[in-house]
Structures are given as C-alpha cells and as structure tokens.
ZABALO-975444 format. One record per residue (C-alpha): residue number from 1; chain; x, y, z. Coordinates in nm, 4 decimals, padded with zeros to 6 digits. Layout:
N
     i   ch          X          Y          Z
   NUM    A          X          Y          Z
...
! end
This chain:
436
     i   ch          X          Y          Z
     1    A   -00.0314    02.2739    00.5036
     2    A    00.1365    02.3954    00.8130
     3    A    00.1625    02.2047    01.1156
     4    A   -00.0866    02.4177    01.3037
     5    A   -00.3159    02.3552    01.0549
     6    A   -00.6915    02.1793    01.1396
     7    A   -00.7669    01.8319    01.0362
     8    A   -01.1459    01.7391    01.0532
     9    A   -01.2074    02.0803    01.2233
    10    A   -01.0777    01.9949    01.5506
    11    A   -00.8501    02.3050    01.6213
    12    A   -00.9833    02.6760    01.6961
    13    A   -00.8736    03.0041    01.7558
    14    A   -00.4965    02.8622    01.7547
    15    A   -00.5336    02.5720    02.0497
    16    A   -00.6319    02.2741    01.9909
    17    A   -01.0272    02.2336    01.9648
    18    A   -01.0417    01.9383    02.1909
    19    A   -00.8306    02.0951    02.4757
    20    A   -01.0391    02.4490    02.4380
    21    A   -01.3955    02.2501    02.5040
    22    A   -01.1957    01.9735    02.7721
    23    A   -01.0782    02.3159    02.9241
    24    A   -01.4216    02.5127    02.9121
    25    A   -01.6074    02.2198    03.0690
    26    A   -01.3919    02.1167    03.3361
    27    A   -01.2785    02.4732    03.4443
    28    A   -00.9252    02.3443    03.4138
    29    A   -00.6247    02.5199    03.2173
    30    A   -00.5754    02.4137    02.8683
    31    A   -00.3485    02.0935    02.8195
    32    A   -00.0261    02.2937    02.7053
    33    A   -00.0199    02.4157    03.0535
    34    A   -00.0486    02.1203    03.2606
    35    A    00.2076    01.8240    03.2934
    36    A    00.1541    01.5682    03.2018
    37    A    00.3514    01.3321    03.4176
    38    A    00.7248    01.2601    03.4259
    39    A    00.9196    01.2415    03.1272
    40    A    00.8971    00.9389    02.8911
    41    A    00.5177    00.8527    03.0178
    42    A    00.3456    00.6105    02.7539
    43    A    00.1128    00.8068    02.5843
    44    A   -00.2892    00.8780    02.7303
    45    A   -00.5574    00.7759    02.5256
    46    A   -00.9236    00.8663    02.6446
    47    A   -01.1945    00.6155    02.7616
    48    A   -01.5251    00.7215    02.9029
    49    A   -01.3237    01.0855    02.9914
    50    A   -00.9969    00.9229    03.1285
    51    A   -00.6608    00.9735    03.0131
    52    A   -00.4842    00.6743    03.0836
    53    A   -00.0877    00.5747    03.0097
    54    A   -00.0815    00.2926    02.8020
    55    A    00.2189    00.0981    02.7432
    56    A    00.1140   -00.0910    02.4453
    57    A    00.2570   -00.0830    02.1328
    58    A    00.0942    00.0115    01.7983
    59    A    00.0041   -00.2932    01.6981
    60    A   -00.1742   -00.4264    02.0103
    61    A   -00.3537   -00.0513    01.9660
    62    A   -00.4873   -00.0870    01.6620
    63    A   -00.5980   -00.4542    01.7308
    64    A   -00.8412   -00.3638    02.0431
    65    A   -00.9489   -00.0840    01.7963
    66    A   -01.0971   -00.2540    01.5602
    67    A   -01.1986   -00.5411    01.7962
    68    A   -01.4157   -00.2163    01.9895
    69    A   -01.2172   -00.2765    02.3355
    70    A   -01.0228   -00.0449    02.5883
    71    A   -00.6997    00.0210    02.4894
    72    A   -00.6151    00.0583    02.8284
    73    A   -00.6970   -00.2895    02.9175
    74    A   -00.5360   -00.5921    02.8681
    75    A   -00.8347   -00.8117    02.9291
    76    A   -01.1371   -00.8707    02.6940
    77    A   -01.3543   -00.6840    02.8601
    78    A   -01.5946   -00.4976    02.5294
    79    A   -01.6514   -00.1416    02.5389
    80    A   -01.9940   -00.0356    02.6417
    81    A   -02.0615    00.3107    02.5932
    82    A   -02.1855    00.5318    02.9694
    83    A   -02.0176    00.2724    03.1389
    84    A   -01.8193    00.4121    03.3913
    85    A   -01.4132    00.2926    03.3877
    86    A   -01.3011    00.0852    03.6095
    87    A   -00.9338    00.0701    03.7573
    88    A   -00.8304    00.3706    03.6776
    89    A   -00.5433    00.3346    03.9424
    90    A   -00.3333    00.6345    04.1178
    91    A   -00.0287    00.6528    03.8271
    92    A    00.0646    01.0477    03.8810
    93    A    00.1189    01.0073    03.5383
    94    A   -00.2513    00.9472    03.4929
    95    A   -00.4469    01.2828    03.3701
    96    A   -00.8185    01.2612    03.4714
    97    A   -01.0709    01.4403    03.3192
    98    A   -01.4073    01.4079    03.4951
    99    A   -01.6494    01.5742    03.2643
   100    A   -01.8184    01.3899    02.9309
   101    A   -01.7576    01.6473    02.6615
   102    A   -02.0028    01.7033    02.3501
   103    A   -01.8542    01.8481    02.0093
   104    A   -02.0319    02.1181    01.8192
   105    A   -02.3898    02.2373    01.8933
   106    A   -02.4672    02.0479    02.1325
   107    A   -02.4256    01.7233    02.0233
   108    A   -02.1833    01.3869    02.0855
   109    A   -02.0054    01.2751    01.7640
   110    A   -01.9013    00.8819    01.8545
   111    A   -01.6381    00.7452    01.6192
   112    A   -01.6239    00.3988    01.6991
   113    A   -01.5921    00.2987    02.0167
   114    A   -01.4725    00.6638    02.1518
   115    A   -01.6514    00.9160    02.2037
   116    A   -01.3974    01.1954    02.3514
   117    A   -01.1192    01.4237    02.2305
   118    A   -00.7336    01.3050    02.3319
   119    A   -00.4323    01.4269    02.2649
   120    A   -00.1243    01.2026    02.2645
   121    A    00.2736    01.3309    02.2514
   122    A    00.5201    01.1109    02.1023
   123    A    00.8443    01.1584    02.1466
   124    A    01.1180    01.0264    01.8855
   125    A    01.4639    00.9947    01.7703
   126    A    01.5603    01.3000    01.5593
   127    A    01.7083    01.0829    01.2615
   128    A    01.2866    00.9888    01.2920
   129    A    01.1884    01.3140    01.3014
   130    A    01.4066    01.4144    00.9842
   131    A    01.2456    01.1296    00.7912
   132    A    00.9054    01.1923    00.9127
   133    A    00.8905    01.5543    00.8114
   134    A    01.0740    01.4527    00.4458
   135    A    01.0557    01.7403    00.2113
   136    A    00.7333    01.9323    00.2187
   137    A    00.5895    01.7471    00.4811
   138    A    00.4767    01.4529    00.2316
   139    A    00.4607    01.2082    00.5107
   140    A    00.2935    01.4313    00.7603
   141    A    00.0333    01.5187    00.4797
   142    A   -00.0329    01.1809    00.4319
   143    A   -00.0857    01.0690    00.7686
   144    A   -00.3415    01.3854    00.8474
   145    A   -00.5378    01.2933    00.5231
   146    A   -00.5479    00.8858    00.6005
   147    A   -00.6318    00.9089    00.9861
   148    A   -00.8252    01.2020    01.0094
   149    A   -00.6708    01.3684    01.3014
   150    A   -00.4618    01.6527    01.3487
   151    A   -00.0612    01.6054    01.3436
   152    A    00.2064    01.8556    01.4405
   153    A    00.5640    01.7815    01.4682
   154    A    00.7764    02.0030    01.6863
   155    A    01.1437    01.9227    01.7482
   156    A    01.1362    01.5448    01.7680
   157    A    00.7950    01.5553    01.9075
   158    A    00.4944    01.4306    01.7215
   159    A    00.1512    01.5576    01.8509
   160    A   -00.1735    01.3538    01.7713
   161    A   -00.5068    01.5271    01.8401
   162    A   -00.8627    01.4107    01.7974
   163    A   -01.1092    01.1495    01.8842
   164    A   -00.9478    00.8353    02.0104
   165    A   -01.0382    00.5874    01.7650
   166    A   -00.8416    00.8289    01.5141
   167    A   -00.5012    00.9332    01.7440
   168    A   -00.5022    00.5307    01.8594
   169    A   -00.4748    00.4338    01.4970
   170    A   -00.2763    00.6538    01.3903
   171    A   -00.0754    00.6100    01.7276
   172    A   -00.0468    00.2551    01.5941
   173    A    00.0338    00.3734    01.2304
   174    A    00.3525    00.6017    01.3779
   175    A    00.4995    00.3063    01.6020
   176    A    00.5222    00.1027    01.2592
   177    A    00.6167    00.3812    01.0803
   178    A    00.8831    00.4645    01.3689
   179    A    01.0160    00.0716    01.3521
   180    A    01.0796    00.1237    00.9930
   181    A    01.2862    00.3546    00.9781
   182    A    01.4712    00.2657    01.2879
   183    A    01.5601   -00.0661    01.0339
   184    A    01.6805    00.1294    00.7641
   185    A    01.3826    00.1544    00.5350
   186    A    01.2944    00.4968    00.3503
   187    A    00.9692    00.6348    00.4043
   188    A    00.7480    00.8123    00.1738
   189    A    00.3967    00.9381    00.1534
   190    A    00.2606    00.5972   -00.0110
   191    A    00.4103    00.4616    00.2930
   192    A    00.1957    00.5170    00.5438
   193    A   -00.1374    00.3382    00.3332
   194    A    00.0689    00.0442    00.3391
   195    A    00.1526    00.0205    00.7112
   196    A   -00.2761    00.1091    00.7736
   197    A   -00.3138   -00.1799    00.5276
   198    A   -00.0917   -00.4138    00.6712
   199    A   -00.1975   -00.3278    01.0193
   200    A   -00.6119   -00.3688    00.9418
   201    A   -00.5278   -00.7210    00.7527
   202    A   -00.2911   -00.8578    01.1082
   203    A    00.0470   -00.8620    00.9054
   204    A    00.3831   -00.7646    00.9905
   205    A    00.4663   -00.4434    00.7534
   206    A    00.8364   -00.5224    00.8432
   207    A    00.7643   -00.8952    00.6733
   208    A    00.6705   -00.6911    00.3684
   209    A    00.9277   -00.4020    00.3079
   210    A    01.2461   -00.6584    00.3957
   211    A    01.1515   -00.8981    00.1366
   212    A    01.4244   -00.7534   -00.1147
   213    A    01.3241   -00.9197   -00.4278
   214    A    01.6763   -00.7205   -00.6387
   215    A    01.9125   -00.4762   -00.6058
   216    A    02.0842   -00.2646   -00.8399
   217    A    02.3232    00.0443   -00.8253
   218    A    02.2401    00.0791   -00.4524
   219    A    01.8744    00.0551   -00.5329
   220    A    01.6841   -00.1945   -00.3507
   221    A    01.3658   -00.3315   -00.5420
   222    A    01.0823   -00.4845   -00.2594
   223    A    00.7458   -00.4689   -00.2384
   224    A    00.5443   -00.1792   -00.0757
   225    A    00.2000   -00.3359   -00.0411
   226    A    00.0805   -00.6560    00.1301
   227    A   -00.0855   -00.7820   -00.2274
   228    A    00.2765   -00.7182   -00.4069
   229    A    00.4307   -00.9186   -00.0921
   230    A    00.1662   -01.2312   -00.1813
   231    A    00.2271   -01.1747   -00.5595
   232    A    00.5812   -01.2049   -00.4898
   233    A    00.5278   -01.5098   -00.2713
   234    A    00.3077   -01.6464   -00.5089
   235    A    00.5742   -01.6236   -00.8042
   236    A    00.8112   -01.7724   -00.6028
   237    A    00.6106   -02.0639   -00.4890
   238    A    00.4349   -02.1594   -00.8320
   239    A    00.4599   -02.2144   -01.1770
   240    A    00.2270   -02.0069   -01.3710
   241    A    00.1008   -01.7108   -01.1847
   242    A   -00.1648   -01.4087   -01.3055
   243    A   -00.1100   -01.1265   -01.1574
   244    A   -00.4989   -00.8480   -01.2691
   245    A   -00.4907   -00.5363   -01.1039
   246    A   -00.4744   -00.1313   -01.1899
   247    A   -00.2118    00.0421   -01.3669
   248    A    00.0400    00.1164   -01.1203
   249    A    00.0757   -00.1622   -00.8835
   250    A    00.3963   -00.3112   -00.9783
   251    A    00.2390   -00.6175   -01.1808
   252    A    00.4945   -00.6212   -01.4284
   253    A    00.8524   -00.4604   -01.2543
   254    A    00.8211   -00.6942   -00.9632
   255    A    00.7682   -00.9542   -01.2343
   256    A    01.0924   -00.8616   -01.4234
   257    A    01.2868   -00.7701   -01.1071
   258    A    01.2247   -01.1228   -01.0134
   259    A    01.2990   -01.2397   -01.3156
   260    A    01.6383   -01.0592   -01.3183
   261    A    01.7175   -01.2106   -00.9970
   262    A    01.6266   -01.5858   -01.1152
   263    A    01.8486   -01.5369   -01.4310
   264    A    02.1473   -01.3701   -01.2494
   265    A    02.1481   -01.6698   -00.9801
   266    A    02.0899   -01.9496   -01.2500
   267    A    01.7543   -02.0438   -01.1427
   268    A    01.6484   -02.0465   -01.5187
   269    A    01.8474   -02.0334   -01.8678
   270    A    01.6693   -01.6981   -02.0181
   271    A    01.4348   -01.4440   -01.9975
   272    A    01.1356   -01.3948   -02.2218
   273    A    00.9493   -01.1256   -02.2694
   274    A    00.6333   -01.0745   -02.4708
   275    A    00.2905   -00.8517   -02.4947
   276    A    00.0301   -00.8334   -02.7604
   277    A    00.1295   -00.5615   -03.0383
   278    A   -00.1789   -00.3866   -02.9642
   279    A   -00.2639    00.0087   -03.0474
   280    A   -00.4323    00.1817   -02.8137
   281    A   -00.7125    00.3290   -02.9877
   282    A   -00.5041    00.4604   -03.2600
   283    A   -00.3877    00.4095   -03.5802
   284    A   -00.0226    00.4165   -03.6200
   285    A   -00.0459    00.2818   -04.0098
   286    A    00.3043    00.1700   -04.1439
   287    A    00.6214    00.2219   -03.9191
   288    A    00.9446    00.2391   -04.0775
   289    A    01.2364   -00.0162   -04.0763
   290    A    01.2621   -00.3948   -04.0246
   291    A    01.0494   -00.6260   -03.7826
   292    A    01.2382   -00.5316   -03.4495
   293    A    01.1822   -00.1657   -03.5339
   294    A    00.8307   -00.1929   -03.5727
   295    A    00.7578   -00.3720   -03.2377
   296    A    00.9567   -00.2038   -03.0324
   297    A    00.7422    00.0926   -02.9941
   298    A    00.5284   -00.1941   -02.8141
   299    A    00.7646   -00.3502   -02.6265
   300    A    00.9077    00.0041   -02.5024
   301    A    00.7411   -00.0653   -02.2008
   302    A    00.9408   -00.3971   -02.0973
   303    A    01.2789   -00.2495   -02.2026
   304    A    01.2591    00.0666   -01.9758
   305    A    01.2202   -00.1818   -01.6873
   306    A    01.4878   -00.4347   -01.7787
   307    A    01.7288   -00.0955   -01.7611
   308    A    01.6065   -00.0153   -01.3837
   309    A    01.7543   -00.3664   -01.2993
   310    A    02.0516   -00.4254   -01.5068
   311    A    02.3275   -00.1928   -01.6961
   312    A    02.2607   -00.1400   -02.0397
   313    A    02.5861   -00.2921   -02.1558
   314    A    02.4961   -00.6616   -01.9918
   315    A    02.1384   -00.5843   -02.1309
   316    A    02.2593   -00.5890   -02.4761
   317    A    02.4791   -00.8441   -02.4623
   318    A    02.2098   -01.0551   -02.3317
   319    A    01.9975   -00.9900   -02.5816
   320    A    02.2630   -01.0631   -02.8847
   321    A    02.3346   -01.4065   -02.7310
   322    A    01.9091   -01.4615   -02.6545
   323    A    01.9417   -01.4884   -02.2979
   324    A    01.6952   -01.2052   -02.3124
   325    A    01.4509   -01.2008   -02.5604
   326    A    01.1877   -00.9238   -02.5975
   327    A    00.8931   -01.0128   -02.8609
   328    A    00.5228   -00.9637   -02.9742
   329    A    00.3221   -01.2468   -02.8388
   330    A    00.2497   -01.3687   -03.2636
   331    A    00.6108   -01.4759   -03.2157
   332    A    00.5404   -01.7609   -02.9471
   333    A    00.3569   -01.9667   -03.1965
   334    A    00.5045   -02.3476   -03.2120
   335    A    00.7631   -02.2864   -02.9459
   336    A    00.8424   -02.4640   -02.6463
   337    A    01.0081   -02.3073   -02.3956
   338    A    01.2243   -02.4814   -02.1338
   339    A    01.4099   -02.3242   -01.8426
   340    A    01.2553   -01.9758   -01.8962
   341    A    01.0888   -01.7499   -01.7032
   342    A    00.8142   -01.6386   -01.9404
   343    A    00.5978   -01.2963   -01.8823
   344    A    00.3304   -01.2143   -02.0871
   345    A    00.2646   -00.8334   -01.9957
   346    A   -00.0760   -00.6432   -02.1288
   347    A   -00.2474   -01.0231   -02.1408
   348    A   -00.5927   -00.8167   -02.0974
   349    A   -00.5003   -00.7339   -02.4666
   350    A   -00.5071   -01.1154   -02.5941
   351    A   -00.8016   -01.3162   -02.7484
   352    A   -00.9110   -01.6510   -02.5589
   353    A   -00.7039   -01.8048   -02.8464
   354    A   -00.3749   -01.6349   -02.8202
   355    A   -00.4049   -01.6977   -02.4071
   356    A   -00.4398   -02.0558   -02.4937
   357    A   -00.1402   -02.0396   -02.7152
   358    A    00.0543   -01.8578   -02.4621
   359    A    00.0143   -02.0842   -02.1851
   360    A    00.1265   -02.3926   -02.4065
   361    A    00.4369   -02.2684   -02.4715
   362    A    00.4991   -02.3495   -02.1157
   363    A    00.8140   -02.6222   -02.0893
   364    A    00.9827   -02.7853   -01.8333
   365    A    01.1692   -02.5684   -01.5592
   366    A    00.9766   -02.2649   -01.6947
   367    A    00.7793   -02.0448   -01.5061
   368    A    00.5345   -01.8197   -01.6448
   369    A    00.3848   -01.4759   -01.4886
   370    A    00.0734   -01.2930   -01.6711
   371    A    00.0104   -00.9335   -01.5928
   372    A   -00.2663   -00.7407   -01.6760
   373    A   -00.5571   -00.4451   -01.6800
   374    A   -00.8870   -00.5895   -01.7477
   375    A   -01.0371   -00.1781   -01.6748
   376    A   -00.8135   -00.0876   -02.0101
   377    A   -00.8916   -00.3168   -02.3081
   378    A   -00.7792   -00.2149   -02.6213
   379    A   -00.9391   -00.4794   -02.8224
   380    A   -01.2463   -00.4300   -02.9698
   381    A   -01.5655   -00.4452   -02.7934
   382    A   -01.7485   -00.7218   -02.9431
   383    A   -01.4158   -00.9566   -02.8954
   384    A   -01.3726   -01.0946   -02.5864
   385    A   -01.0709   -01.0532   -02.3895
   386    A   -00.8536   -01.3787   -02.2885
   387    A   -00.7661   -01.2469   -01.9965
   388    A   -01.1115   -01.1923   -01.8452
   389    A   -01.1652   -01.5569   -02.0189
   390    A   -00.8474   -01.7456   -01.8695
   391    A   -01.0045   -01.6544   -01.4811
   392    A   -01.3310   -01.8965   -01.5047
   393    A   -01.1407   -02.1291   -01.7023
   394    A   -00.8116   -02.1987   -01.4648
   395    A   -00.8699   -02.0662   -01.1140
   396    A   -00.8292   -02.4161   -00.8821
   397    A   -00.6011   -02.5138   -01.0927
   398    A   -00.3127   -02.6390   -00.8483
   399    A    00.0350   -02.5006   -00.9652
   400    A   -00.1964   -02.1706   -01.0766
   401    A   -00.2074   -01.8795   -00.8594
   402    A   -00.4357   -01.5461   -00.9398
   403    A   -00.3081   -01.2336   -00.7325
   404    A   -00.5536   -00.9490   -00.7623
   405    A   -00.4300   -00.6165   -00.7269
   406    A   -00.7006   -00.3184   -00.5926
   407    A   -00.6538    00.0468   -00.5556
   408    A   -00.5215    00.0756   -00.2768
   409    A   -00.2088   -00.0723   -00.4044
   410    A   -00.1342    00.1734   -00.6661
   411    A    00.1979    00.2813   -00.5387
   412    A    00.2359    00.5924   -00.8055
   413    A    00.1337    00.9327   -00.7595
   414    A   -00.2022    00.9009   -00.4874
   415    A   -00.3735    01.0992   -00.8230
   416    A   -00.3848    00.7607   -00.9795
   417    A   -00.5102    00.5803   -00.7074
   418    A   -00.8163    00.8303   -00.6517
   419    A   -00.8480    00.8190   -01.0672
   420    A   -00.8513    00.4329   -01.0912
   421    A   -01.1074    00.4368   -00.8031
   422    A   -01.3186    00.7025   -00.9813
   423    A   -01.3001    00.5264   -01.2954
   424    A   -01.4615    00.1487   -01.1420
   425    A   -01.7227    00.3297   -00.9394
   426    A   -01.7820    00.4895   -01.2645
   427    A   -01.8175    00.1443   -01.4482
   428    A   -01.9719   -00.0398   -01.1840
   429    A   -02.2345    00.2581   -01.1623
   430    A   -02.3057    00.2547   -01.5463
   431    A   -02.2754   -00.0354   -01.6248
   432    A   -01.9935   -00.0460   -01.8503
   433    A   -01.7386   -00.2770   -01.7345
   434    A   -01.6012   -00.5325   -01.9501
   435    A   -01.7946   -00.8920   -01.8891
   436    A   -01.6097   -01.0415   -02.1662
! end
C-alpha cells in the first residue's frame, strides 16, 4: 500500500477527499495550499467545522474521545451535536472553516462525537520517522487498518486524514507510539494494538513495555500487551497462578523467562518443567529409544524456549545436575517440591485428577504457573478437561490468581489473531465449545 493510498474511501482523484468537499463547499483553495499557521503549531482537530490548535497530548486526546467531549476544551463541557462552538479565539494559527460539510450523496456520516473531515500534520524526529516507516511500511499498515483513517508519511512528517474521532485517536496512538521510541523501545506492527489497548483501558503503555522481565544475548524479553503486563504482575505477586488464553499470547515464554530470571538470581533452587504427554489427534504408536527419548517429542515445546533465554551449554549442565528438569506430568506423582518454580504447560490437556495431583505437589518456597488453551483440547470428548474444571473449583482462592488472555493479545503473526477470533465466534455460534 502506498502512502497515497485511500483508507475508508476518504481520498479522490489524488487530494485528499475531505479537503476536495471542505474546498468545494467553502469556495476556498484546497488545504495543501493554505498555511496553516507558523511553524510547530499543535495540530487542528475539527469541532462543529472549526479547526482548532490543540496542545494536548495523546493521551488527554483519546480520553475526551471516548468520554464524547471537545478536544479543544479543557473543561467538561459534553459535546452536543448543531451546537455552535464557543471560544474559538483569534490564534492566527487557528484555520476556520465556516461551512458544515456532508460526505457522499448527500448525507452526514457522524462517527462519534464528530461529524467533519480534519486533517492533522505531525511533525517528528527523523530517527521516528525511520522507525515508523520500518521495512515495508508494517507500522504504517497497521495504524491505517486499526484507526481507520488515512496516513502518509513524507520526510519526517506524518499526515492524518479523516473524521475526527479517527485522526484524534490515532493522533493519540502516534504521541505514544512517538514516546516509545524516543525511550529506546522497538516498534513493530503488533505494536500499535497494544498502545490502542493500553490507551482505551487508562494505562501507561510505557509501564508495560519497560517491565523487562530477562535479557539474553542483547535480547530483552517484556511484555507487549497490558494482560501479559498483569500476568507478569500476577506471577510475581502470588503463589500459584493460571494463566487460559489463545495460542500465541506468551502464556508459557513469559512463564519460563520469569522463571529463568528467579533461578539465575536465587529466588528458587530449580526449575521444573512438565505438560501432559498428550497426541494431538494422532497416533504416533511406539517411538524408539529409552524414556527421555520418547517424551521429548512432547516436551519439544518447553526446550525451544529454555534456549531463547539461556546458552545451550549452561542449559545442559543444568539439566545433568537437576536444576532444570523437563518431564511428562505422570512423573509428578508422590513428589513434593520445595523451592521450585513449577509450570505445568498444555494443563487444558489434564483430567480433573491429574490437576489435583499437580497442584499438590506444591511445597514450600515453590511457586507454580499453569498455562493453557481450553479452545484446543486434545483429550477426548466425553472426558472432561481439568483445566476448564480447576476455574469453578479455585477462583477466590487468596494466593490464586487466574489471568485470562483474549485475542487481542496474540502477539504472533495478526493471521492468528483474526483465526483465533474466527474460530470462538465459530464455537460460540454453533455451539461447540468445550463446557467440560
């Protein structure tokens, strides 16, 4: 998609298709050809047909947004829609455009609480810049598809055009985006769903990214979603936490990564690491070679994230010495384990009875993290899953924390996220989601 490009059909015959129709009604030149004030003006957002300078930052933006006010205004005055705008002032900086404009044939299209066309420039570093446009435009892309307006960057300036609900969030979306990389942080397309999360739930997306739960190699390891931020705080804080959510939402590395950390500054003695030797929906039949050999196959899963934390020679020696033990959950049976942290990965794969088991192993300075699926049960369908069980049966509990994970934090490929969306609108539409 090239920067020219329309977003939401709101660009024609190669000017912007808010500035053609402001320009046809008003008999004035488009806005490419007017100044716009002195240099460095806050940007103009449009209420009741005036463009205003508004010198607030994303945040506050985004906030009167949603709460249906002027952004213009400081005060809590609500937007009522035909009312005319008061205190409009004599800023030269101020662009006023007298005439009410209607999109399409003839008739207004209200988004919210605005119901005209704006067009806002901001201007930013060029290290910004660099970052925004990434390679192939991935951020860009995802901002146009998320907010719904149209986005061109030229030089280090980043045009917003469309109605001003949509160029006031995403406004908002760009300052945070802006402060983040100002601090250091690398951007990606996945990026900018996190900072519209963070912003629509009131939290600080800075808060989120700069909780560095390991590094390794030069790699730092932190979560990318508000949920991962309050499953990380939620590990941190208690003993036995479950963590139920899609594939793809960091369940189990931020689990490990943590765990990693706790072991490397003696918080605990060892690391243990078990799932349920479940197929999934196959057959395998016999597997070669002694008992490690025929688990690990299973427990691939847990090893290829214990080597994106660690080097593979500590890993190993680790695991000769059992520092680091990787096994099928039948193993846990009639152990107690004492200064530990304990994850049980796949759980949605366990019966009531093995979760039971599980959780008893718990000892004393042990901590104990459950991840899990319950949309991909491979047990079969007339047994219940523990997982599903373990929610009615412990949530309350004090000491036990459940984090649940949604879409929206799927922080893979944005395929999976629209697949994993598709899939429980699927169930929830037949019928055949897992009760049990």
């Amino acid at each position: 998609m090239s920067h020219d490009e329309p977003v939401g059909g709101f660009r024609e015959a190669g000017q912007p298709g808010c500035e053609r129709r402001r320009a046809a009604a008003s008999g004035q030149p488009p806005r490419d050809q007017v100044q716009r004030g002195a240099a460095g003006a806050p940007p103009a957002v449009a209420v009741d047909g005036v463009h205003r300078c508004v010198p607030l930052r994303g945040r506050q933006v985004a906030q009167q947004v949603r709460a249906g006010l002027r952004p213009d205004r400081l005060h809590e005055q609500p937007l009522v829609p035909g009312e005319p705008s008061a205190g409009t002032g004599t800023d030269p900086a101020v662009f006023v455009d007298e005439h009410r404009q209607r999109l399409g044939h003839g008739r207004t299209v209200a988004f919210g609480a605005y119901t005209e066309c704006v067009q806002d420039v901001v201007v930013v570093p060029n290290e910004v810049a660099a970052e925004l446009a990434g390679v192939g435009d991935g951020v860009l892309d995802s901002l146009r598809e998320r907010l719904g307006c149209s986005i061109a960057l030229r030089g280090n300036k980043l045009t917003l055009d469309g109605e001003g609900a949509r160029v006031a969030e995403a406004r908002a979306v760009v300052d945070e985006l802006v402060e983040l990389i100002e601090g250091g942080h690398a951007i990606g397309p996945d990026t900018v769903g996190a900072v519209a999360a963070a912003l629509d739930q009131a939290a600080d997306i800075r808060d989120v990214f700069e909780d560095v739960v390991w590094r390794h190699r030069g790699k730092k390891i932190a979560p990318k979603t508000v949920t991962q931020k309050r499953y990380v705080d939620a590990i941190r804080s208690g003993t036995v936490t479950f963590a139920v959510g899609p594939a793809g939402t960091g369940k189990t590395y931020l689990a490990i990564a943590l765990a990693v950390a706790a072991l490397t500054e003696k918080q605990v003695g060892r690391l243990i690491l078990t799932r349920p030797a479940v197929e999934a929906g196959e057959r395998l039949g016999f597997l070669p070679g002694d008992i490690l050999a025929k688990v690990d196959p299973y427990m691939r899963p847990l090893f290829d994230a214990l080597y994106d934390t660690m080097d593979a020679d500590r890993l190993t020696a680790y695991m000769e010495r059992g520092t680091i033990e990787v096994a099928p959950l039948a193993f846990m049976r009639g152990r107690t384990l004492n200064d530990s942290f304990i994850i049980l990965d796949e759980a949605q794969n366990t019966t009531p009875e093995q979760m039971q088991m599980f959780l008893t192993r718990l000892g004393f300075g042990s901590k104990v993290v459950v991840t899990g699926d319950i949309t991909q049960i491979d047990l079969p369908r007339e047994q219940a899953s523990g997982l599903i069980q373990v929610r009615e049966i412990l949530r309350g509990i004090d000491g036990i924390g459940f984090v649940e994970f949604g879409h929206e934090d799927v922080v893979r490929h944005k395929l999976v996220q629209r697949i994993v969306e598709a899939y429980k609108r699927h169930a929830e539409e037949t019928g055949t989601a897992r009760k049990k």
